[in-house]
N, C-alpha and C positions, 0 to 999 in steps of 0.2 A: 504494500500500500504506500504512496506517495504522501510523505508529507504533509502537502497542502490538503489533501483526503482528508485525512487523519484529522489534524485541527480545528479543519471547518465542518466535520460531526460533530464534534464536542463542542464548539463555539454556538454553533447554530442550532442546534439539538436543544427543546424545551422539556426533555425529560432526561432522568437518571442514568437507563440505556445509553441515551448517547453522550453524556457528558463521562459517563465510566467506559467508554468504550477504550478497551484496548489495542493496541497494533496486533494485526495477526499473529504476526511473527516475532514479534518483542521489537523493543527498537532497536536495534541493529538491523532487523526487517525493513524497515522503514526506505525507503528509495526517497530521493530529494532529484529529480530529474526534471518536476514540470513544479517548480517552487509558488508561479501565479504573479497574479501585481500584487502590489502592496495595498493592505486592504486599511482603512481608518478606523477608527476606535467605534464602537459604538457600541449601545449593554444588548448584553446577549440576553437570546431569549430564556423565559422561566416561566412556567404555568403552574396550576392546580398548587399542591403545597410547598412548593419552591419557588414561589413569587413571593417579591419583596415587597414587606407588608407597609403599606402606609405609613407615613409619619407618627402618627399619632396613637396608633397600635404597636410600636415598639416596643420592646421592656429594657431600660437598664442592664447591661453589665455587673452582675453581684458584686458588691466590696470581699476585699480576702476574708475579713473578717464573717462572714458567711457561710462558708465553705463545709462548718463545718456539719451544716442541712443537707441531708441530700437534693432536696430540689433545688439547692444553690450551684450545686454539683452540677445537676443535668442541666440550669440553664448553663453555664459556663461553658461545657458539653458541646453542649448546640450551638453556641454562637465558633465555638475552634471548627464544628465540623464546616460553619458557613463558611468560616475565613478561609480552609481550604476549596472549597466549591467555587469558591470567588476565584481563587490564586489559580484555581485550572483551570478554567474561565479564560483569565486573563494570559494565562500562557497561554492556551491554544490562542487568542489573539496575537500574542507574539508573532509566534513563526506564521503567520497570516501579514503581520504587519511589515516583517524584514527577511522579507524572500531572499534579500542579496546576501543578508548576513554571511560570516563563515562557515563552511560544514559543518566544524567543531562545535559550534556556536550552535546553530541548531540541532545537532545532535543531542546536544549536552543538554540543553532545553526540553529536548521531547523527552529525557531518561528523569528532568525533574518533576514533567508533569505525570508522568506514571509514575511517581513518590506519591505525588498530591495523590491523584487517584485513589491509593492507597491509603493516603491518612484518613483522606473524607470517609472511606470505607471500614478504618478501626474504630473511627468516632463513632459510627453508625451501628457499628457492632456492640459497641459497649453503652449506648442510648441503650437500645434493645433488650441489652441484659438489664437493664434497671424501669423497664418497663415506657419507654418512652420509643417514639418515631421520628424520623427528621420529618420536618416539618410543621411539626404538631405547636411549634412555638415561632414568633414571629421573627424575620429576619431580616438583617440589612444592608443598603449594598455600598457598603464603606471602600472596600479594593475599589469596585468600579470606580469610582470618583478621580481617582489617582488616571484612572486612562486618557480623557482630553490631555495633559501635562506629557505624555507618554511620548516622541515623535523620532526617536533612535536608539539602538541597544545600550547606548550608557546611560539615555533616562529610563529606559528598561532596567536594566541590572540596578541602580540608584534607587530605582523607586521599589521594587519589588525583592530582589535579593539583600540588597544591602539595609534597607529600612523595615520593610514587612517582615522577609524574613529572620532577618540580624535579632529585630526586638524579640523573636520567639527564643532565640537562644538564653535572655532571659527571664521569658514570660513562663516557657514550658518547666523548667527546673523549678521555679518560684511553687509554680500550681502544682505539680508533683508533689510538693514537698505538703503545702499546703492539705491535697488529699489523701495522703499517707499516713497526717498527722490527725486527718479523721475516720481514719480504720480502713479508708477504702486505696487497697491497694493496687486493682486493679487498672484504675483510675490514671494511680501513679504511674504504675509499669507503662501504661502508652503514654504521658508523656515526657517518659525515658526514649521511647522508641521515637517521639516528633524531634526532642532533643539531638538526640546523636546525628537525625534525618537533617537537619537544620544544620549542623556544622558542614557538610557537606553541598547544601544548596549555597552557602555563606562563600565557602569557598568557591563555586563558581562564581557568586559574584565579585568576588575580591580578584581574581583571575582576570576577570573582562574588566572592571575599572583599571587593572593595572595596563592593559592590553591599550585602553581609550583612552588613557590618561592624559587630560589639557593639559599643552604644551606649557612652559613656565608654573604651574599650581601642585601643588602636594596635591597625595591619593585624598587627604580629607576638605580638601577644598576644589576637589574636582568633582569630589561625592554631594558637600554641600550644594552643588550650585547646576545638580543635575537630577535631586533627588523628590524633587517636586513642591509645588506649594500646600499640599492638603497635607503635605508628612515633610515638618520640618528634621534636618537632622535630629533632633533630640528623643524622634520616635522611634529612633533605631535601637532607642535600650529602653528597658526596665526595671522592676523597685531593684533587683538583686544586680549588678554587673559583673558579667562572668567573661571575665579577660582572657581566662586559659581557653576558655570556648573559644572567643576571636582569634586568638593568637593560633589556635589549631584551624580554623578558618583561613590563612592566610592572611588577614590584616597584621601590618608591621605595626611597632609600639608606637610610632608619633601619632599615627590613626587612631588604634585604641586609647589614647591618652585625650587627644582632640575631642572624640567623640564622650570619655567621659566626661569633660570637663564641659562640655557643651549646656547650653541652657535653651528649653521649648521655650 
């Protein structure tokens, strides 16, 4: 299957089916021969209970302090499972958007978005064991926002490797910890598994800023300044800063010092 195939199922697909849909073949399967034009941002479709619910029927984000309820649990839950739903979303838009990009580059792309795939479908899995459905709670479309700002692979990797996913590196350990410390360990163990998934999306993006990097700026002021308006740097971290994570990501220390010392 071709590339542009593959994505523009997922992208364009208003059901589960085709947003999970996998490569045949795995992505090494994947043929990049007929890449397409370069397609512009727009939200992808969602129907029935993965439509994004209105403004006013949203719920809050539970405080940590919460956590230790289970239905504080499951909304939390549901919104990481949207966050991924959103992020493969938005990557099948990628490789739709930068047909020219490098092979490597879209290679590496298609192997993060069958991660996502993946995550969205532990989440779902472990809703289920505690008696809930995706969808069952309302959701919202925060990734998307980041896409008009999106217009080449460095606002690409900036906006979505380096910020969306950077901050999970220490969002996922934080709430681990948090859900271990209220008996449920299941909870934890997956996100061990988004965790460790995360140093490695991180690291592609740390790869590609180095690859783009504006000519005269350090890697953290080529990140600042391509990283989007709706996700200033400072949303690339969280309450906990876990440096050995970056630093095993490939961020060098002036980066990681910059970005701690940064203020939203």
């Amino acid at each position: 299957m071709e590339i542009h195939e593959w994505a523009g199922r997922i992208f364009g697909g208003d059901c589960l089916e085709e947003k999970l849909l996998a490569p045949p073949d795995g992505v090494k399967g994947l043929t990049d021969l007929q890449p397409g034009p370069a397609v512009a941002w727009r939200r992808p479709p969602r129907s029935g209970r993965l439509a994004i619910a209105p403004k006013e029927q949203r719920i809050k984000f539970p405080r940590p302090s919460s956590m230790g309820r289970e239905e504080m649990r499951v909304r939390s839950l549901h919104a990481f499972a949207n966050h991924e739903l959103m992020a493969l979303e938005m990557m099948a838009w990628a490789l739709l958007a930068f047909p020219h990009a490098e092979a490597s580059f879209r290679k590496g792309l298609a192997q993060v978005l069958v991660d996502e795939q993946r995550h969205f479908r532990l989440y779902c899995e472990r809703l289920d064991q505690m008696g809930v459905e995706f969808g069952d709670q309302p959701v919202n479309d925060h990734f998307w926002r980041a896409g008009p700002d999106i217009s080449n692979p460095l606002d690409w990797v900036c906006t979505m490797h380096l910020t969306f996913e950077q901050s999970n590196l220490d969002h996922a350990p934080f709430y681990g910890r948090l859900f271990r410390e209220a008996g449920d360990e299941a909870s934890a163990q997956l996100m061990q598994t988004i965790f460790e998934d995360e140093i490695h999306h991180v690291r592609f993006g740390s790869r590609w800023l180095k690859r783009y990097q504006d000519e005269g700026k350090s890697l953290f002021e080529t990140f600042s300044e391509h990283c989007g308006f709706i996700n200033p740097p400072a949303r690339a971290k969280g309450f906990v800063f876990q440096e050995e994570a970056r630093r095993a990501s490939g961020l060098d220390d002036d980066f990681i010092q910059a970005l701690r010392d940064c203020r939203g």
